[in-house]
VOGU-3710 file (C-alpha; in Angstrom, 3 decimals, decimal comma):
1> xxxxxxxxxx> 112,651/-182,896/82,277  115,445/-179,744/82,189  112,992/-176,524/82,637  114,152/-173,357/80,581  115,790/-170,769/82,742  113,387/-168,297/83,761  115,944/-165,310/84,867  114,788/-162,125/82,546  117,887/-160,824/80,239  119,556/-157,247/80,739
11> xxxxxxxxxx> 117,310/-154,843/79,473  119,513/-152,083/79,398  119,114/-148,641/81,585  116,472/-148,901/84,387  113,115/-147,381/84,333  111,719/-145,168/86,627  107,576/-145,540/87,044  107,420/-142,165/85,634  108,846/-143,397/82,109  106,417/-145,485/81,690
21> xxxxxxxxxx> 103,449/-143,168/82,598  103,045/-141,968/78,720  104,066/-145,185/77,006  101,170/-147,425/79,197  98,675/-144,107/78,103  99,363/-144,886/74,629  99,114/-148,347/74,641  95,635/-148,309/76,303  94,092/-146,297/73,113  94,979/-149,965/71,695
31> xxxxxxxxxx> 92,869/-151,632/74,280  89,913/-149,533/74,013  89,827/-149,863/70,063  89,753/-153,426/69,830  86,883/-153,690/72,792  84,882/-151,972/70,629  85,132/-153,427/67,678  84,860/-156,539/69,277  81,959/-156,500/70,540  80,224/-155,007/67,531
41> xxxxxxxxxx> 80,269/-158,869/66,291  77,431/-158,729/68,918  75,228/-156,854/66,639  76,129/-158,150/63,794  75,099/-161,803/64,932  71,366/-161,095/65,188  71,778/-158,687/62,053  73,313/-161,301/59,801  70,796/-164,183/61,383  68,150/-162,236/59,889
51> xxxxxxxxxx> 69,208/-160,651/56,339  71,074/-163,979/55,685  68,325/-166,343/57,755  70,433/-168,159/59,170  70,146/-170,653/62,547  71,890/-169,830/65,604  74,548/-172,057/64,896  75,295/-170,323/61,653  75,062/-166,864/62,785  77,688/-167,660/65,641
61> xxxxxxxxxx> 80,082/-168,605/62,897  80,422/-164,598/63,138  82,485/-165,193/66,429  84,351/-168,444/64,984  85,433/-166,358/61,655  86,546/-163,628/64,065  88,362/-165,973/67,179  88,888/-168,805/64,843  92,008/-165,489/63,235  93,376/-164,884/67,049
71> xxxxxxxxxx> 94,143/-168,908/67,117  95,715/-168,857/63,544  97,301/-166,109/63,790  99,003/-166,547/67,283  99,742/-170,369/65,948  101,806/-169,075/63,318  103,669/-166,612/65,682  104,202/-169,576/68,264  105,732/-171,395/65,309  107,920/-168,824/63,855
81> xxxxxxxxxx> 109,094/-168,490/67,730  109,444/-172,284/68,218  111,738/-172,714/64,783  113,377/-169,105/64,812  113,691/-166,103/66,905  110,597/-164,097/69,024  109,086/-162,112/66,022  108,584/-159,271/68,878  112,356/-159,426/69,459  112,924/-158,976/66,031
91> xxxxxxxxxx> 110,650/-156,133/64,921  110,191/-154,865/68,438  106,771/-154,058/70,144  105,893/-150,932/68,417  106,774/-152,353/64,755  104,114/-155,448/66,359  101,447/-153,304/67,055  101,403/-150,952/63,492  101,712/-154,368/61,806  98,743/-155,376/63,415
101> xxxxxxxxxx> 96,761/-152,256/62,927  97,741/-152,153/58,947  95,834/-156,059/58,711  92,979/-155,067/60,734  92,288/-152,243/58,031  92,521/-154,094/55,311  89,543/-156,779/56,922  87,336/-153,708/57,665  87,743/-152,568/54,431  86,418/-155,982/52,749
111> xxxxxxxxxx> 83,172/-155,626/54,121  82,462/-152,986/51,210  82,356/-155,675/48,923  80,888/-158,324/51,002  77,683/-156,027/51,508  77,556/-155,183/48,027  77,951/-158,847/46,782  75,265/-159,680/49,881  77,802/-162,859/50,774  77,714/-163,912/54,334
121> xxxxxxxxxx> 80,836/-166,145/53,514  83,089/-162,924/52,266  81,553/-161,543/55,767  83,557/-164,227/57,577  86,478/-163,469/55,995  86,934/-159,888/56,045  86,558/-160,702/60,160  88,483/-163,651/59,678  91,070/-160,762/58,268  90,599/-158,020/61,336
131> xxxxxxxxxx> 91,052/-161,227/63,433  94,430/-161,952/62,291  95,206/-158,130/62,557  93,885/-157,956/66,600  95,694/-161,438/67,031  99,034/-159,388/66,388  98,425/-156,747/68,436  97,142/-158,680/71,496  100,679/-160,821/71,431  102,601/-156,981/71,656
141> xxxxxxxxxx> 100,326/-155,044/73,460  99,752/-157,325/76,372  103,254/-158,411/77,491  104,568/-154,973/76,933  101,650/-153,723/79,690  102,930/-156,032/82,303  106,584/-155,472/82,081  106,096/-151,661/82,508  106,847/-151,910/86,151  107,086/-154,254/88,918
151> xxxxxxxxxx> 106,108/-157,938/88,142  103,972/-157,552/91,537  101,660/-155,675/89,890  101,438/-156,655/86,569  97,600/-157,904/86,682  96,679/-153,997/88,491  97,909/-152,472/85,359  96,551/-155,447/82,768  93,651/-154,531/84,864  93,696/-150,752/84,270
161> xxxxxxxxxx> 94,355/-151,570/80,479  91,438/-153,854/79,789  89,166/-151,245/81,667  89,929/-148,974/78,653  88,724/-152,267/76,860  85,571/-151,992/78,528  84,433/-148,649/77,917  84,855/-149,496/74,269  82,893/-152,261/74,807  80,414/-150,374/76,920
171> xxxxxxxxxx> 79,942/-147,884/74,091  80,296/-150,103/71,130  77,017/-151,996/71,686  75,168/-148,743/72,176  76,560/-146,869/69,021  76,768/-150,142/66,891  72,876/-150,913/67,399  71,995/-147,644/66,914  74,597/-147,590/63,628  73,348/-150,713/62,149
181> xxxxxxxxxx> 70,080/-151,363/63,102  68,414/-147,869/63,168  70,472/-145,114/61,525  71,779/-147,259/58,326  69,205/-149,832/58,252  66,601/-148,989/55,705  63,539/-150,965/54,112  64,522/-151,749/50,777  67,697/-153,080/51,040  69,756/-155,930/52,001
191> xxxxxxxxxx> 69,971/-155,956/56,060  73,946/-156,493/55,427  73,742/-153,134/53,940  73,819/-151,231/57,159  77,728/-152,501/57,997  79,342/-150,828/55,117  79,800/-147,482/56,423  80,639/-148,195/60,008  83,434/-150,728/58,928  85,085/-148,571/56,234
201> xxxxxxxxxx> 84,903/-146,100/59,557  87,268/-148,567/61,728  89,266/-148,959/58,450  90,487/-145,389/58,283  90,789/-145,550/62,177  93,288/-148,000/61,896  95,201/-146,409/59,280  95,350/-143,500/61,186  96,657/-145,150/64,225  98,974/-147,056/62,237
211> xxxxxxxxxx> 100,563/-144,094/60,822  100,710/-142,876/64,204  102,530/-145,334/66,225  105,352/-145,786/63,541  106,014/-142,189/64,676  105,836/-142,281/68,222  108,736/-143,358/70,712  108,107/-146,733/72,779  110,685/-147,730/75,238  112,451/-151,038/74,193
221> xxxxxxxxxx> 111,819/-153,357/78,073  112,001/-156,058/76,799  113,264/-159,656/78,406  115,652/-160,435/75,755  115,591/-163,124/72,666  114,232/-166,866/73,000  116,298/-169,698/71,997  114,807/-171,753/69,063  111,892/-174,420/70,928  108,730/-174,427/72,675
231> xxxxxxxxxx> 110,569/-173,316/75,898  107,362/-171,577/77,690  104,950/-174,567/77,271  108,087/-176,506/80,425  105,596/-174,575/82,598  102,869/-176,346/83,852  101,005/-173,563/85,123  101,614/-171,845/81,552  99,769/-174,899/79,958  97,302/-174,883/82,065
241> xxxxxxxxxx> 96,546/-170,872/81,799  96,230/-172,041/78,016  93,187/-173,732/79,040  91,592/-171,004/81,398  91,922/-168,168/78,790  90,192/-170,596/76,360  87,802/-171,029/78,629  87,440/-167,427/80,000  87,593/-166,109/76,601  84,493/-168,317/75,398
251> xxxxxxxxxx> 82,400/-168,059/78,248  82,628/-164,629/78,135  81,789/-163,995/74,117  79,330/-166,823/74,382  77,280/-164,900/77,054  77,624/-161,721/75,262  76,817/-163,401/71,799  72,661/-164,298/73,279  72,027/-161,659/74,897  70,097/-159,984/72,032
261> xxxxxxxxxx> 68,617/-163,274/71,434  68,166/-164,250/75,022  66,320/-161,278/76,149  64,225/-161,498/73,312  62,368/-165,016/74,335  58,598/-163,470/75,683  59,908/-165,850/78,989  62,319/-163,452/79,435  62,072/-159,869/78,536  60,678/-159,913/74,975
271> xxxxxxxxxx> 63,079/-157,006/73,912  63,047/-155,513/70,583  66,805/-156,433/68,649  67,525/-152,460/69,398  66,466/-152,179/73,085  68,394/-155,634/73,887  71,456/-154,259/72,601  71,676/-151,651/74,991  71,545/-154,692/77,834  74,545/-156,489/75,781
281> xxxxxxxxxx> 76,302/-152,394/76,455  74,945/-152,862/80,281  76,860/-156,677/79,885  80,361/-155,038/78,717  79,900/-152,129/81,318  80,260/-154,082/84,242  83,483/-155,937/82,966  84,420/-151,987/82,611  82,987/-151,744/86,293  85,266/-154,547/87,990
291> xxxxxxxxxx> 88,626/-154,121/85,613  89,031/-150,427/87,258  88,045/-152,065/90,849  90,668/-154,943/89,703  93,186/-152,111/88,632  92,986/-150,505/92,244  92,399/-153,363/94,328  96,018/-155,106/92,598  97,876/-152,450/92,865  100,223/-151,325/95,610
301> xxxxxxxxxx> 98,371/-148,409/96,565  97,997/-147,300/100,161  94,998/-149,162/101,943  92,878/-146,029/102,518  92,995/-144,796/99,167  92,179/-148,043/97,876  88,993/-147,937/99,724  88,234/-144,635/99,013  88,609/-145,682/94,973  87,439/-148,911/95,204
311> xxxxxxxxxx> 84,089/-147,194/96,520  84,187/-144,206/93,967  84,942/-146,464/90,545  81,733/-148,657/90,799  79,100/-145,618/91,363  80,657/-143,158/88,996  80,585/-146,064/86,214  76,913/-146,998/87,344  76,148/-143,354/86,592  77,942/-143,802/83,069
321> xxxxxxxxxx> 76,007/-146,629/82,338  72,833/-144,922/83,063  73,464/-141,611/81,360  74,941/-143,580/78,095  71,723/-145,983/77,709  69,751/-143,112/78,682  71,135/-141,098/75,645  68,081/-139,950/72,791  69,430/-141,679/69,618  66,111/-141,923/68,205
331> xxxxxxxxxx> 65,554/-138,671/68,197  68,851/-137,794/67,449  68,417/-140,013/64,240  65,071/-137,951/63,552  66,870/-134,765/63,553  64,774/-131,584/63,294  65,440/-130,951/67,235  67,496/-128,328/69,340  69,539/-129,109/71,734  67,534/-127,818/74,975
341> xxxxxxxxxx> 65,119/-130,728/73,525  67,683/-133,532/72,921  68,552/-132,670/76,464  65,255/-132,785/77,895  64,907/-135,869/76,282  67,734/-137,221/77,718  66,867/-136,147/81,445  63,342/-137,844/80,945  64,844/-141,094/79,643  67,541/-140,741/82,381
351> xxxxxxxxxx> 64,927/-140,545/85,168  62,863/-143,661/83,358  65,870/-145,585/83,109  65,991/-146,054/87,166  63,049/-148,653/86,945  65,648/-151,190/85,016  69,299/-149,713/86,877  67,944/-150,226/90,363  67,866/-153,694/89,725  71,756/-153,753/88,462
361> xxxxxxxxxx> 72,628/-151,825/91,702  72,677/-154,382/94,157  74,906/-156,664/91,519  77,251/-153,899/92,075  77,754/-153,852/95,444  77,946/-157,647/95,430  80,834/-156,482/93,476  82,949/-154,614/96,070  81,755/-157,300/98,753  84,041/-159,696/96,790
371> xxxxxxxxxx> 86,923/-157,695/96,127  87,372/-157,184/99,666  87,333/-161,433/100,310  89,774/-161,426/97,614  92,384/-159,224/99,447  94,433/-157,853/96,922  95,731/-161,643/95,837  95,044/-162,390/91,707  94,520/-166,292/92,269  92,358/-165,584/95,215
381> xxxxxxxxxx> 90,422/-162,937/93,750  89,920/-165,093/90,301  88,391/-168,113/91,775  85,787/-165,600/94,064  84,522/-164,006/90,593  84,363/-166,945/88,261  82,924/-168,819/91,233  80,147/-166,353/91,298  79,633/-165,830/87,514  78,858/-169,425/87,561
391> xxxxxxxxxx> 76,476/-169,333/90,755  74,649/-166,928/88,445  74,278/-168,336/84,919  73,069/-171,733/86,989  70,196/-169,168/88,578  69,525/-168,108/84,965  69,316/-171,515/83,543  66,960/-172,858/86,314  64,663/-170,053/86,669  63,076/-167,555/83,670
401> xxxxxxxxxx> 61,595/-163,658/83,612  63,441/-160,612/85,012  65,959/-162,789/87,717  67,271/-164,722/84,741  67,857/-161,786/82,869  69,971/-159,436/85,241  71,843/-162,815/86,180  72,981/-163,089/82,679  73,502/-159,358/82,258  75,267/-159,459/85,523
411> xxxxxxxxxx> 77,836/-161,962/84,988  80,082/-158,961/83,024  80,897/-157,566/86,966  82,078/-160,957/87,490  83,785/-162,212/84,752  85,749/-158,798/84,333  89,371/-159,762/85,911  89,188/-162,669/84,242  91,565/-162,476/81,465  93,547/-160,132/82,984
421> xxxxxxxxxx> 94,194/-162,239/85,997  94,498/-165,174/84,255  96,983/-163,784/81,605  99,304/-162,739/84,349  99,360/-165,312/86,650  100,151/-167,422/83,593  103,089/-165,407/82,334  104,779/-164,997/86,030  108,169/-165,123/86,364  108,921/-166,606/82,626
431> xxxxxxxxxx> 111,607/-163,814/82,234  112,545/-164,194/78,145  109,704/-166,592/77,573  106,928/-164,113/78,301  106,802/-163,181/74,315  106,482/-166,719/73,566  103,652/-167,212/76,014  102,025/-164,609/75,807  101,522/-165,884/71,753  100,487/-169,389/73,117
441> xxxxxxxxxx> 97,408/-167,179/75,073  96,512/-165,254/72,511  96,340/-168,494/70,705  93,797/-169,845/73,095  91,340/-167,058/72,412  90,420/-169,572/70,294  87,622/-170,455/72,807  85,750/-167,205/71,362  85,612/-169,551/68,258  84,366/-172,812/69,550
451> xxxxxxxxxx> 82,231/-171,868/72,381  79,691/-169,660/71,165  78,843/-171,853/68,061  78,273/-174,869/70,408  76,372/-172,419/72,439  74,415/-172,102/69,633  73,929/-175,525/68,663  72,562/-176,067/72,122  70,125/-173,504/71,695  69,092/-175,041/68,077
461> xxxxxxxxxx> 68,757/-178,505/69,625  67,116/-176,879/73,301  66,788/-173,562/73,797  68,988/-170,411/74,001  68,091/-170,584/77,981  69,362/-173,974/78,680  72,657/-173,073/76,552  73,904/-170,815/79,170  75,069/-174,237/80,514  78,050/-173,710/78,118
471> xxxxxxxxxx> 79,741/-170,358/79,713  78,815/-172,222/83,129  80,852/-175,110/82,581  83,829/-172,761/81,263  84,116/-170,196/84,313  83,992/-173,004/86,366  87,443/-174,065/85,125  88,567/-170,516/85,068  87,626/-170,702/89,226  89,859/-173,344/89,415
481> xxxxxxxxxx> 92,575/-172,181/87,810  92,638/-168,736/90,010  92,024/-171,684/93,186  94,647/-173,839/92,717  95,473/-174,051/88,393  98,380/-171,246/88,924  100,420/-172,600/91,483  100,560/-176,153/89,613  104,543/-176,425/89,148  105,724/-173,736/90,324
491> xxxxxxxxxx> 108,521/-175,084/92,899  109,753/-176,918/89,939  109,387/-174,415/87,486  111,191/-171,449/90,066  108,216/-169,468/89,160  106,763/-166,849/92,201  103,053/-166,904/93,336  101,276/-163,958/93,364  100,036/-164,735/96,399  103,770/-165,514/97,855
//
């Protein structure tokens, strides 16, 4: 079979690093947005399960509405690639991303009238809607990050990109619990009641954004136009990256998705829906945690002051963590106090809080331990951290109490260069294909669809311990992948290792 040549087109003038120092700022305001929205369907899981009483398997229909869009969407990109010309090549990457931004307003605005028509299945559409919207954006942001600047290094600055992911992930949890279970929750009405506000809040967000991109200047880099076919799917180790970022992308939502519920089991923790929430923003934190180590550790940085960060990143974002689940909102949400007491409050949570972080600590420094066996490679590095996230969900499914819990909080650190990684190494040297594979990906988010539901179903049919086996099963493919998985092919293909 005749692969597709992989040599990238002209792209015009060259590029200095420096010119692409404000464009790759820009685009991570992207990356942080959609992190936290995301991961607000965390919240709204347990929220819906009880105004709407639904079973697990139901209320994780939340993440199949929302995933189930990324796979639609990016099918009918892949298609309009396969039978015409890149849609990105057409419009162009900035055109891509205020497309994207406009459809993910209109979905947060539907969930006005879903909450006042108290209709779980308008629910999963409006998401269904900001789905479709993120799907877009994900196909223009994430290609246009790695091709500003050397191929090398394309999963350091993926890296650096999803770690502004992260913190919105980090602080979604935090402010969305607080938002929708506390401060716009109230007695006598419908629990779906409290998501009105903070969704018509992301819809003006987006239009904002939107109006402020189709303004902005973005570089045109890209790798030229595709010929009509399915060109990037000649690449073995393109079809098989398909599979890991399914994989990845549902073991990681599907852990996320029971935590609330998880740490709520008396076996476990018996957490309150509010106080578990802050452990789902603990969860997202240390995928924040290890993208910035990723970021450093990937890049071409001197060796010295890669140590130096790679030492600095994980304590400064362990004392994030702690100050932002530390932070008063109860009493914030009482009003009637100053701010020397707010403050005091904080400082007395902040030194309480070191009876649950000192138990996260050593998690963290199992975290630099492996990013010095992976040595800088992607594959290498990859197959170390899945390897481990799966070590640790087996832990939590054998045993119960406060291991199983920090092993299932834990697994963020570990799972955190996950997609970058695997994005990147699936993408390498595909010169004018990248677009079209990158859509094929995106596409395989799909796994945040199918995984947590049957996740759930477990749980129905087991219990929401034993259905950790799920996520297990998937990073283990996502370990193989960074072992071996990327370099399937690639002699044939012309495609370059990572790891050389």
């Amino acid at each position: 079979m005749a692969l597709p040549n992989s040599r990238p087109a002209p792209t015009g003038a060259p590029h200095s690093p420096d010119t692409f120092r404000g464009p790759f700022a820009v685009m991570t305001s992207l990356f942080f947005l959609w992190g936290f929205m995301t991961v607000f369907n965390d919240i709204l899981i347990p929220r819906f399960k009880e105004a709407f009483e639904l079973t697990y398997f139901k209320a994780m229909l939340v993440q199949f509405a929302f995933f189930g869009a990324y796979f639609t969407g990016a099918l009918i990109y892949f298609l309009i690639s396969a039978t015409g010309t890149d849609p990105i090549a057409r419009i162009g990457y900035k055109n891509g991303v205020v497309l994207g931004l406009v459809i993910s307003a209109l979905g947060s605005a539907v969930f006005w009238p879903a909450a006042a028509a108290e209709s779980y299945p308008m629910f999963l559409g409006a998401l269904f809607i900001v789905g479709i919207g993120f799907a877009m954006l994900q196909i223009a942001a994430n290609p246009y990050v790695t091709i500003l600047g050397p191929e090398r290094t394309a999963s350091s600055r993926l890296n650096l990109a999803q770690g502004f992911n992260s913190v919105g992930t980090t602080i979604g949890p935090l402010i969305g619990g607080w938002l929708i279970f506390q401060y716009f929750a109230t007695s006598d009405a419908h629990g779906a009641a409290s998501v009105k506000l903070p969704y018509m809040g992301f819809c003006v967000v987006f239009l904002v954004l939107a109006f402020v991109f189709f303004f902005i200047h973005l570089p045109h880099v890209g790798e030229g136009k595709v010929l009509p076919g399915a060109g990037a799917l000649a690449f073995p180790h393109v079809r098989l990256g398909i599979i890991g970022i399914f994989m990845y992308v549902g073991g990681e939502v599907a852990v996320g998705s029971a935590i609330v519920s998880f740490l709520g089991q008396e076996s476990i923790a018996g957490l309150s829906e509010a106080e578990a929430s802050k452990y789902v923003s603990i969860y997202w934190g240390g995928l924040l945690i290890g993208r910035f180590m990723g970021s450093v550790e990937l890049s071409d940085l001197p060796k010295a002051r890669k140590q130096v960060l790679l030492a600095a990143i994980p304590l400064v974002a362990f004392l994030f963590l702690w100050v932002a689940k530390s932070a008063p909102l109860d009493a914030i949400q009482a009003g009637g106090k100053g701010d020397a007491d707010i403050l005091a409050l904080w400082k007395q949570s902040f030194i309480g809080n070191w009876s649950v972080f000192r138990f996260y600590l050593p998690f963290v420094g199992l975290c630099w331990l492996l990013f010095q066996f992976g040595k800088g490679l992607a594959g290498r590095s990859l197959m170390i951290f899945s390897g481990t996230a799966v070590v640790l969900l087996l832990v939590a499914v054998a045993v119960g109490g406060t291991v199983a819990m920090w092993c299932v909080v834990a697994v963020g650190l570990f799972a955190s260069i996950g997609w970058s990684n695997t994005f990147s190494l699936a993408i390498e040297g595909l010169g004018t294909y990248k677009s079209q594979a990158s859509s094929l990906l995106v596409m395989a988010i799909l796994g945040g669809a199918i995984l947590p539901p049957l996740q759930g179903l477990m749980a129905d049919h087991m219990s929401i311990q034993a259905s950790f086996i799920v996520p297990m099963i998937a990073f283990a493919y996502v370990a193989y992948y960074g072992a071996s998985g990327h370099k399937v092919g690639r002699k044939e293909s012309g495609a370059t290792a990572v790891e050389g």
